[in-house]
C-alpha positions in Angstrom: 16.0 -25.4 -37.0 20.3 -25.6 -36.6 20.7 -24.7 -32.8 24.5 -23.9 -33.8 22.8 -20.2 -35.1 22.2 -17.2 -32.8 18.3 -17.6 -32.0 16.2 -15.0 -30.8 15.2 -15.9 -27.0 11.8 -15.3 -25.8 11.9 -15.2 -21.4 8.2 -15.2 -19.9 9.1 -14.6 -16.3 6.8 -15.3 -13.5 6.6 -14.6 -10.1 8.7 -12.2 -8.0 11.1 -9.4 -8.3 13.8 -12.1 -7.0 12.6 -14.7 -10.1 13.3 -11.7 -12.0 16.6 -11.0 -10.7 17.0 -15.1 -12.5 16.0 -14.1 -15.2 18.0 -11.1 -16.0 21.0 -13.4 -15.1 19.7 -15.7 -17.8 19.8 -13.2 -20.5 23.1 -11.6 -19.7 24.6 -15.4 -19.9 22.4 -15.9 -23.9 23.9 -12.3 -24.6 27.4 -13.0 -24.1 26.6 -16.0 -25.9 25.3 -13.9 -29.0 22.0 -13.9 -28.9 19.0 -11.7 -29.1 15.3 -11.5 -27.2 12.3 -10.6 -28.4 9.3 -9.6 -26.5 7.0 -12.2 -29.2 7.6 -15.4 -28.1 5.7 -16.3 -31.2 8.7 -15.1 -33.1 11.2 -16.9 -30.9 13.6 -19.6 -32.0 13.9 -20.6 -28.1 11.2 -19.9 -25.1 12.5 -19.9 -21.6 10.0 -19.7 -19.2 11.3 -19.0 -15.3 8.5 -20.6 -12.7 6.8 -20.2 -9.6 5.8 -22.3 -7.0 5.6 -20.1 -4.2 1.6 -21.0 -3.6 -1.0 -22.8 -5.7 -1.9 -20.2 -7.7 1.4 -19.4 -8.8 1.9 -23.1 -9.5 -1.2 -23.2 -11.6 0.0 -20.2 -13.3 3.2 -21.6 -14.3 1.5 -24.9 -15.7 -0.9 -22.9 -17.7 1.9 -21.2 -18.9 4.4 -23.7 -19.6 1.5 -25.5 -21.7 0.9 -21.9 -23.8 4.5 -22.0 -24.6 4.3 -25.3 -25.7 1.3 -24.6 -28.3 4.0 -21.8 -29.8 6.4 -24.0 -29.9 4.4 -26.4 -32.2 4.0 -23.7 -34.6 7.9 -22.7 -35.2 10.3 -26.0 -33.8 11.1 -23.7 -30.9 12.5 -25.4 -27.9 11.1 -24.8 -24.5 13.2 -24.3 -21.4 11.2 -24.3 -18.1 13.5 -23.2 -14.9 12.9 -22.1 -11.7 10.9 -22.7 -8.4 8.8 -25.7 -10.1 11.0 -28.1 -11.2 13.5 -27.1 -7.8 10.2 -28.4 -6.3 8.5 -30.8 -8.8 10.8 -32.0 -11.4 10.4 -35.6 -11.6 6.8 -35.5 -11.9 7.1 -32.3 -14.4 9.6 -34.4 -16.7 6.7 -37.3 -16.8 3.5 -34.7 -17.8 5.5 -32.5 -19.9 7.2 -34.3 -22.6 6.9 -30.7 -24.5 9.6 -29.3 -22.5 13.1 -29.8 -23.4 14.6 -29.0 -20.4 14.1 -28.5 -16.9 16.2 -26.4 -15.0 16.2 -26.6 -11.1 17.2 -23.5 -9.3 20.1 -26.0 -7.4 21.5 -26.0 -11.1 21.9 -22.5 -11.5 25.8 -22.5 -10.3 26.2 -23.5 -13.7 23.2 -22.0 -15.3 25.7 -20.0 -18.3 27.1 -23.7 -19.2 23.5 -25.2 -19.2 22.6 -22.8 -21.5 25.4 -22.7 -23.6 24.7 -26.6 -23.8 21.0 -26.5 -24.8 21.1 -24.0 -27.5 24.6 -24.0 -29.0 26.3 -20.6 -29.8 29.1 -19.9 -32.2 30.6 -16.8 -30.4 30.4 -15.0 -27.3 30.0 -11.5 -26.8 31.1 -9.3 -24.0 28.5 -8.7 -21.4 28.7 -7.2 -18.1 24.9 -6.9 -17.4 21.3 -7.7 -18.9 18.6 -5.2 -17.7 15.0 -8.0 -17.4 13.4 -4.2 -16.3 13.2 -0.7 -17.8 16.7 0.7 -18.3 16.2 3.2 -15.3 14.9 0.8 -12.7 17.4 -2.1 -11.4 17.3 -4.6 -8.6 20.2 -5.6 -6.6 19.8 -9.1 -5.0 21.7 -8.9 -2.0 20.9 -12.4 -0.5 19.5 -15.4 -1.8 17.6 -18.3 0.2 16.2 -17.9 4.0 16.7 -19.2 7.6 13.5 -18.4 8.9 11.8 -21.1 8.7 8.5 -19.7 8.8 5.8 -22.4 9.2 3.6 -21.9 5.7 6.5 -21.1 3.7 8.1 -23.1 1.1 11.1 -21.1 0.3 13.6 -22.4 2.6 13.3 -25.9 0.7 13.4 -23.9 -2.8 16.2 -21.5 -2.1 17.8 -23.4 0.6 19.7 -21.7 3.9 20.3 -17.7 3.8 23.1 -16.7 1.5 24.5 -13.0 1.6 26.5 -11.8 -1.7 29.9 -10.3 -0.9 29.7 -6.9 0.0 32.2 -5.8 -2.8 30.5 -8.1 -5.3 27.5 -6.3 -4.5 29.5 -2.7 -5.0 30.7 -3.9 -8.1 27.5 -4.6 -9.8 25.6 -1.8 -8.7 28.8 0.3 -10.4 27.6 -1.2 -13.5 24.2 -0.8 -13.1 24.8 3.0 -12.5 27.0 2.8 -15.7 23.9 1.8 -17.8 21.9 4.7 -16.9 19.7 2.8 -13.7 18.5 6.0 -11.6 16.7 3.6 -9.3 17.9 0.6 -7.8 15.7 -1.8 -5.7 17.2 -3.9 -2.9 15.8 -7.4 -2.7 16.4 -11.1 -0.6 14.1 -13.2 1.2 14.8 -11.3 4.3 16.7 -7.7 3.2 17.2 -6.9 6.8 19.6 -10.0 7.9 22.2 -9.1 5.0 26.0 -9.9 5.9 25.3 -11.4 8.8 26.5 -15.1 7.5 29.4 -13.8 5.7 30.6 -11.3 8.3 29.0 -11.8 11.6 27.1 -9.0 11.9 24.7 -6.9 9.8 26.0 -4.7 6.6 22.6 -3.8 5.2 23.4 0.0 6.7 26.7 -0.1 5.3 25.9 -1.2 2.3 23.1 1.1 1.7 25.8 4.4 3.1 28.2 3.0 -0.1 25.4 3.0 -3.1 23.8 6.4 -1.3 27.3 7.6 -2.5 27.0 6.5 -6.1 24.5 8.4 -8.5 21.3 6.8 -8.4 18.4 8.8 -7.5 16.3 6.6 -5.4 17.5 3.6 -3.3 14.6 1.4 -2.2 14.6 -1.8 0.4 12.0 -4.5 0.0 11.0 -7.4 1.9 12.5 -6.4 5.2 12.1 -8.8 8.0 10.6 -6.7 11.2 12.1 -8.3 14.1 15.7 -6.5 13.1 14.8 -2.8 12.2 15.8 -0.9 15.2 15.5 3.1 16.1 19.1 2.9 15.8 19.2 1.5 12.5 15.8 4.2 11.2 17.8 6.6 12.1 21.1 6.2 10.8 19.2 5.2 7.6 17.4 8.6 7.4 20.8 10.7 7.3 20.6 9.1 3.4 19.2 11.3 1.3 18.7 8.9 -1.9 17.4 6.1 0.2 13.5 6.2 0.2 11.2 6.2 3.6 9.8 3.1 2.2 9.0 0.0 4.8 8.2 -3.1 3.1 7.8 -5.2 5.8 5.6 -8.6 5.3 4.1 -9.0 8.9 1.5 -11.8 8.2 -0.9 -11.8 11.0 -2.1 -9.8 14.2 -3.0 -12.4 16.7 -0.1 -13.5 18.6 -1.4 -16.9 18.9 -1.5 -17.7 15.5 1.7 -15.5 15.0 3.4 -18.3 17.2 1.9 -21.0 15.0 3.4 -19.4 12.0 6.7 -19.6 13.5 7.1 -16.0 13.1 9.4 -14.2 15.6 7.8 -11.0 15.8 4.5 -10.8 17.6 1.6 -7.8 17.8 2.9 -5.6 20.0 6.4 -5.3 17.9 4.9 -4.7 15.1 3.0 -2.0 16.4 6.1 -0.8 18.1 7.9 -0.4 15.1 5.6 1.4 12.8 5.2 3.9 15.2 8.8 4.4 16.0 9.3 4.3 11.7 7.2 7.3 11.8 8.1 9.4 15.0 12.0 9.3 13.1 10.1 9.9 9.2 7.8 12.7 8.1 6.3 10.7 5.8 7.2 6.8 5.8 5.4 4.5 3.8 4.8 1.5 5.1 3.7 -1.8 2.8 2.9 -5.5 4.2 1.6 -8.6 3.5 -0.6 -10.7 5.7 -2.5 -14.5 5.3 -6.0 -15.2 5.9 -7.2 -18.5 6.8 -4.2 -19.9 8.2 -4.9 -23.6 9.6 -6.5 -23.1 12.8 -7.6 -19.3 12.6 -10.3 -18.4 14.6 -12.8 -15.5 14.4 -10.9 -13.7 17.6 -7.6 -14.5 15.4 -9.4 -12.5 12.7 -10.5 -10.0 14.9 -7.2 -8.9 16.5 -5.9 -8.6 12.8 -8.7 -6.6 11.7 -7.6 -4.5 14.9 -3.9 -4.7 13.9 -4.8 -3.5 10.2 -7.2 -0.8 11.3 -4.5 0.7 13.8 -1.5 0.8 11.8 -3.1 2.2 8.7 -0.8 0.6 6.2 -0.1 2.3 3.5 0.0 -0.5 0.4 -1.5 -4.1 2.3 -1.3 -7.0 0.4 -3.4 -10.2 1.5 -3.1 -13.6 0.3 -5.6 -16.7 1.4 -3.7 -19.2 3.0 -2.4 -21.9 0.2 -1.7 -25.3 1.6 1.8 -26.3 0.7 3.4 -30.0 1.3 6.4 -29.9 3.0 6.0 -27.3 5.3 5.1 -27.3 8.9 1.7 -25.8 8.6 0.8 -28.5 6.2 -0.4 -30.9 9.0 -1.6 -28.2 11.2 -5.6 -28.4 12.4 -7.9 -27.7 11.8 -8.2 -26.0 8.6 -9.8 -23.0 7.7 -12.8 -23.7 5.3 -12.2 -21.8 1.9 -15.1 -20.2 1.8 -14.4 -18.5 5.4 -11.1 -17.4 4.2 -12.1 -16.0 1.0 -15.0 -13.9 3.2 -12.1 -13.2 5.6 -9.8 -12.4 2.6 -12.9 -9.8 0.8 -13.3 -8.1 4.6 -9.6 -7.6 4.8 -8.7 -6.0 1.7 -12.3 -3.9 1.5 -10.8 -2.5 5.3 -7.6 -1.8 3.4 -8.9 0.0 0.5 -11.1 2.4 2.6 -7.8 2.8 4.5 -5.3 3.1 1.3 -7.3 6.2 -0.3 -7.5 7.7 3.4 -3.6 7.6 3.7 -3.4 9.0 -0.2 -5.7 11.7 0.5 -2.8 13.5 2.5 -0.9 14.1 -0.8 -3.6 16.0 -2.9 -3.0 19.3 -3.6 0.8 18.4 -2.5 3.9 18.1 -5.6 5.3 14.6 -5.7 8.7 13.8 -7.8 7.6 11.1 -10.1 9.6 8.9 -12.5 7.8 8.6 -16.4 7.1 5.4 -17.1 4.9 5.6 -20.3 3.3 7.7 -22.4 0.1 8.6 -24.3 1.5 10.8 -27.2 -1.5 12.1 -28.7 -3.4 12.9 -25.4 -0.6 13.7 -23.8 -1.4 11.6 -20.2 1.5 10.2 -18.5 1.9 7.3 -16.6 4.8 7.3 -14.1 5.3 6.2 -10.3 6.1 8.6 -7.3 8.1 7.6 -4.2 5.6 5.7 -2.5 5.0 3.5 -5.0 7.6 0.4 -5.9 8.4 -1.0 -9.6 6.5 -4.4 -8.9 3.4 -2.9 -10.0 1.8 -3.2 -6.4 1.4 0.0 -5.3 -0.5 1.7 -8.1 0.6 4.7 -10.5 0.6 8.0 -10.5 -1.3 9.6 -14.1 -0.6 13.2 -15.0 -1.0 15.6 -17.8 1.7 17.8 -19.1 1.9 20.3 -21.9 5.0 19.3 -23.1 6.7 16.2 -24.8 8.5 14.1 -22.1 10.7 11.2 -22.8 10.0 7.9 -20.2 13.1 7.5 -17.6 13.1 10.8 -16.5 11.9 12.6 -13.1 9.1 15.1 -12.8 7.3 17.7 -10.4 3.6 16.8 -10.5 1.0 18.5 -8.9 -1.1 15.8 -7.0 -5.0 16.8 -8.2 -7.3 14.0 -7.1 -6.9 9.8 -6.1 -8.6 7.1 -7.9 -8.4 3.7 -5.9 -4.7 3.1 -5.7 -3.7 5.4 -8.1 -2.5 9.2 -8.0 -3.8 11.4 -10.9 -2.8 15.0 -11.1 -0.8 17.8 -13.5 3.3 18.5 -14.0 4.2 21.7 -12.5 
């Protein structure tokens, strides 16, 4: 195979919305470039796959799927591009086992990600490219920050991602322009930490004002993920609720509900703000939704450490919970923290919290049946004419569940609907457009 030819580019992209964010910048770079993608990486010329390496899991993931590429590759002379999160963290020992891969790319490297590219698989031309859509051509994300200063005990990221780094404001404007150009009707706002945004550049926080600017462009819903907790004030709720496109939708990764073990995650939020803040999220909102994360089996946990988060959980009534057992990561402070958590204790721990959670989950969804939900079509089954689409509560990372209705009519995916909300199934909504 002549790398001097315009190749098709396969991208398996793992991890996060904000790994996706990398890859979408990769494909905008190979498009101006003159290349094409295709979604069979058996077909491509060139494989890119962008890692994580957030927790084991996602490390063993990435491996497995680094190694997959690699059996492709033998089949076609393909060459294989692994970047992201793994070789920022591991690439020294990566370059030794996997001979296979042609080049690593360290997310410290991506300043000069388009030339790296441009080196490894040789273009002719370049075309002109404003932006790459990695998602569905109505949903967008707009990474307003990169990096984090928090510092939080079990996390890896800071040493990833390195210290907090806000975009410029009008660099952020400017993109979301063309994202609204290209037809996006929702946008997503992501970071490490949403809620801190601007105040490295410009002293102070912009999140709100940012938020008042693309509430003026024409997308149709504005959503904020991964907000930090110890920085959303009454103040802020309800300045934020005078914006009609931006959705009551809390995604706020709290990770524990013992204040001890709070402390020992380095966390600045303890039990009693967080249940401050939920409540105060929905005395300003009708109808909030609130999504977290938590960790089981953090080194040192004890039963009463379980217990108060059991009470935490059981209080709040979160509406989407997300619970991860505790991954042992070198590097971080929490790595030589005692004593640990025996895995079979955290994975009981782990099946108690999320069985509380999905009692809870179709307890908070029961409050919409019989109610009429907007819902953006994602998908469609043609012949039985079932729809699969996602309502307000319910974010593009696939997290949250769907909602499935019927329709009489032909509808065309990307556009918004009133559906009649008939029954719930798990974490799904099912019901019929009105």
């Amino acid at each position: 195979m002549r790398y001097n030819e315009f190749m098709k580019i396969g991208i398996v992209s793992l991890g996060c919305s904000k790994n996706l964010i990398d890859s979408q910048t990769a494909m905008k770079f190979l498009t101006r470039q003159g290349h094409a993608f295709t979604a069979n990486v058996r077909e491509a010329d060139v494989i890119i796959v962008n890692t994580c390496a957030f927790i084991n899991d996602a490390k063993q993931e990435s491996i497995n799927t680094i190694l997959e590429m690699a059996d492709y590759k033998e089949s076609r002379c393909q060459k294989l591009i692994v970047m992201g999160c793994l070789p920022q963290r591991y690439r020294k020992d990566l370059e030794n086992a996997l001979p296979e891969v042609d080049r690593f790319i360290s997310i410290d490297e991506y300043d000069h990600l388009e030339d790296i590219l441009k080196e490894e698989i040789e273009p002719e031309a370049e075309k002109d490219c404003d932006i790459v859509l990695a998602t569905k051509p109505w949903t967008g994300y707009l990474r307003i920050a990169d990096g984090c200063n928090n510092k939080c005990a079990f996390c890896a990221i800071p040493n990833i991602r390195g210290q907090y780094k806000s975009v410029p404001f009008e660099k952020l404007l400017q993109e979301a322009a063309k994202l609204n150009e290209i037809g996006v009707k929702e946008i997503n706002l992501i970071a490490q930490d949403t809620s801190r945004y601007g105040f490295d550049l410009y002293s102070r926080n912009r999140l709100l004002d940012l938020l008042k600017e693309l509430n003026a462009m024409d997308f149709h819903w504005i959503r904020i993920l991964y907000l930090y907790p110890d920085l959303i004030t009454e103040d802020f709720l309800k300045e934020m609720r005078k914006l009609e496109k931006v959705l009551p939708y809390f995604d706020m990764p709290v990770q524990h509900g013992s204040d001890r073990l709070l402390k020992a995650m380095r966390r600045i939020t303890d039990s009693s703000k967080i249940r401050t803040l939920t409540s105060s999220i929905r005395r300003v909102y009708d109808d909030p939704t609130l999504r977290t994360t938590i960790i089981v089996g953090f080194p040192s946990e004890t039963r009463d450490d379980f217990k108060q988060l059991v009470e935490m959980v059981s209080e709040v009534k979160w509406d989407h919970l997300g619970a991860f057992k505790y991954s042992l990561e070198e590097n971080t402070e929490a790595y030589d923290i005692r004593p640990r958590v025996a895995g079979k204790t955290a994975r009981n721990r782990l099946d108690k919290i999320m069985s509380l959670q999905q009692e809870i989950s179709v307890e908070r969804k029961q409050r919409y049946v019989g109610q009429i939900m907007e819902v953006l079509v994602e998908g469609r089954d043609a012949i039985k004419k079932m729809y699969i689409g996602r309502n307000r509560t319910q974010a593009p990372d696939d997290i949250d569940g769907h909602t499935v209705f019927t329709s009489e009519r032909d509808i065309e995916p990307g556009i918004f609907v009133q559906v009649r909300i008939t029954e719930i199934r798990g974490y799904d909504f099912y019901g019929v457009e009105i």
